[in-house]
C-alpha positions in Angstrom: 14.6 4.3 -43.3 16.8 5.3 -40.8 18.0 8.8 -40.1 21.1 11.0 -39.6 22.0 11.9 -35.8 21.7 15.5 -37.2 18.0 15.0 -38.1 17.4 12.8 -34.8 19.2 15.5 -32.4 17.1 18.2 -34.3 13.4 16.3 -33.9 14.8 15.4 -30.4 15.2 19.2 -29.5 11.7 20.8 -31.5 9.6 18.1 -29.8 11.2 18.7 -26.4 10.0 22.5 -26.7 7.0 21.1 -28.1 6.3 19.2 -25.1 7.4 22.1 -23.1 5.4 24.5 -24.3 2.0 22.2 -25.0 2.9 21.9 -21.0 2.4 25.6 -20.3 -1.0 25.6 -21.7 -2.0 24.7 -18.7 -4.9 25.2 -16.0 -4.1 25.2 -12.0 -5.8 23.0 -10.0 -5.7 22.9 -5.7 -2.6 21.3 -4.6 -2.1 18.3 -4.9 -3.6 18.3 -8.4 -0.8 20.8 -9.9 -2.2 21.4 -13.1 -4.1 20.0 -16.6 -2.2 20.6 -19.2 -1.6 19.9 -23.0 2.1 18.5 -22.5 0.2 14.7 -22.7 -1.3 15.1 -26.3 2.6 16.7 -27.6 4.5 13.6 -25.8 1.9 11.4 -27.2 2.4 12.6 -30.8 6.3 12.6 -30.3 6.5 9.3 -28.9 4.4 7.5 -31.1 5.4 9.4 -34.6 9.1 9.1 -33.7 10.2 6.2 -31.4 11.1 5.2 -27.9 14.3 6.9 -27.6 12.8 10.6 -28.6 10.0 10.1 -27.1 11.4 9.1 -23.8 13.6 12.5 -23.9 11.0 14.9 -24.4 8.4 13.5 -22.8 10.4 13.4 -19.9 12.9 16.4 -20.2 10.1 18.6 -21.7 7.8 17.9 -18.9 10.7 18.3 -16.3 11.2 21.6 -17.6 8.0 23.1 -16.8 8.3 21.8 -13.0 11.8 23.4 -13.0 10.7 26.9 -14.7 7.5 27.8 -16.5 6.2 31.5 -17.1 2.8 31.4 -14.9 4.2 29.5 -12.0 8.0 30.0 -12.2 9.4 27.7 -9.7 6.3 26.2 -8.1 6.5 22.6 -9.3 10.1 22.2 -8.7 9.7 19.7 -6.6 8.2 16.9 -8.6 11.2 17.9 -11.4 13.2 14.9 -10.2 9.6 12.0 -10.3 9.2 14.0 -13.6 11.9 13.1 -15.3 11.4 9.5 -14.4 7.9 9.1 -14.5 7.5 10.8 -18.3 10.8 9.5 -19.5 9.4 5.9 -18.9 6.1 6.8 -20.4 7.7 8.0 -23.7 9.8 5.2 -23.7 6.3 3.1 -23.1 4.5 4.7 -25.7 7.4 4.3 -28.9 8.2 1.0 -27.9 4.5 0.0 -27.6 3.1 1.6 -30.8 2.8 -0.8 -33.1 2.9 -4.1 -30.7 -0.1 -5.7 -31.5 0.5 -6.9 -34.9 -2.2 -6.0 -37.8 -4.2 -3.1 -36.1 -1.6 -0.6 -34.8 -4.0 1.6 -34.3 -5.3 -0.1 -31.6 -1.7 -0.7 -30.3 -1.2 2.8 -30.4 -4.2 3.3 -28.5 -3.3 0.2 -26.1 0.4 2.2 -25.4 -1.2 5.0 -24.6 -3.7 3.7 -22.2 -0.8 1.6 -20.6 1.2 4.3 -20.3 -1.2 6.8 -18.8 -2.3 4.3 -16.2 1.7 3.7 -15.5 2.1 8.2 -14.7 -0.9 8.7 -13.3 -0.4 5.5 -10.6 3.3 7.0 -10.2 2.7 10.3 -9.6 0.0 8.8 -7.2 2.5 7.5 -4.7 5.1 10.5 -5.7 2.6 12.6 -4.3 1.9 10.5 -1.7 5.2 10.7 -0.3 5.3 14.5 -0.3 1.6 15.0 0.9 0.6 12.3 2.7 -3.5 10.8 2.1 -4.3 14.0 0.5 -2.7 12.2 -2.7 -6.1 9.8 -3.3 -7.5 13.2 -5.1 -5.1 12.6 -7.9 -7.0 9.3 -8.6 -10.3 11.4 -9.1 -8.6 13.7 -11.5 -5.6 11.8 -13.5 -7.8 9.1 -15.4 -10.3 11.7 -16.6 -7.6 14.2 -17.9 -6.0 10.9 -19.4 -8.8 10.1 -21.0 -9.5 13.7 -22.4 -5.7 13.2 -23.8 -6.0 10.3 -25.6 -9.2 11.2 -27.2 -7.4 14.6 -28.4 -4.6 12.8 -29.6 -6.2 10.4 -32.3 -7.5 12.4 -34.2 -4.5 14.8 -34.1 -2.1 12.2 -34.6 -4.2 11.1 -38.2 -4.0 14.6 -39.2 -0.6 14.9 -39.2 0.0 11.7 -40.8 -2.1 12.5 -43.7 -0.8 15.9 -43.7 2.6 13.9 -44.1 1.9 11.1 -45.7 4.0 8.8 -43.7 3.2 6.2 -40.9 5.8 6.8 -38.7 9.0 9.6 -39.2 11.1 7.5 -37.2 
């Protein structure tokens, strides 16, 4: 069923701050790690329950927000604002459009998008911070795919809640 812009401007918006503010739950790690956060598990949730097009925007705007201004760090991850924006818009884009590829189990298509998507960010944000910090940049490898894995693992389950809770597959 499709929906009214209204509605789609309004989900657009709520899981933007969503994603903003599941980023700010965050723990810092040495540079160049930044930080782990929870802003993974919210774009997962957006982009699979409501589509490519919302789920590119606040995966990617929400996350770029917390680089540009967040309430621990202020401006410290200002710098990766711009590879932000690209990196997660492309990821939520990934993730809706991926969801429910593999015809007959979308689960495991859901679970395939966010896989693909994960290794897509965290090989990005590899040579992102490459550029910026030079070899130092092969730590994120250590890090990324665990946290990735933590994120997808946190997401199933929370993504079948809130479908049962709804009562719908997908909201858009």
């Amino acid at each position: 069923m499709p929906i009214n812009r209204s509605r789609r401007i309004a989900y657009t918006g709520m899981l933007t701050a969503l994603v903003y503010v599941m980023t700010c739950i965050a723990i810092p790690m040495p540079k160049p790690l930044g930080v782990w956060h929870l802003g993974d598990v919210a774009s997962f949730a957006a982009a699979i329950l409501f589509g490519p097009s919302i789920g590119a925007f606040a995966c990617g705007v929400g996350a770029a927000f917390f680089d540009i201004w967040n309430p621990l760090y202020q401006g410290a991850f200002i710098q990766w604002a711009p590879a932000t924006i690209v990196i997660r818009s492309i990821m939520g884009y990934m993730i809706g459009y991926l969801r429910n590829r593999i015809t007959g189990n979308p689960r495991i298509s859901e679970i395939a998008a966010m896989i693909i998507s994960h290794i897509w960010k965290n090989l990005a944000y590899f040579l992102y911070d490459y550029m910026l910090l030079g070899p130092v940049a092969y730590l994120d490898i250590v890090t990324f795919f665990p946290l990735s894995a933590i994120d997808i693992i946190v997401s199933i389950p929370l993504i079948a809640a809130i479908r049962k809770s709804l009562n719908l597959e997908y909201i858009v």
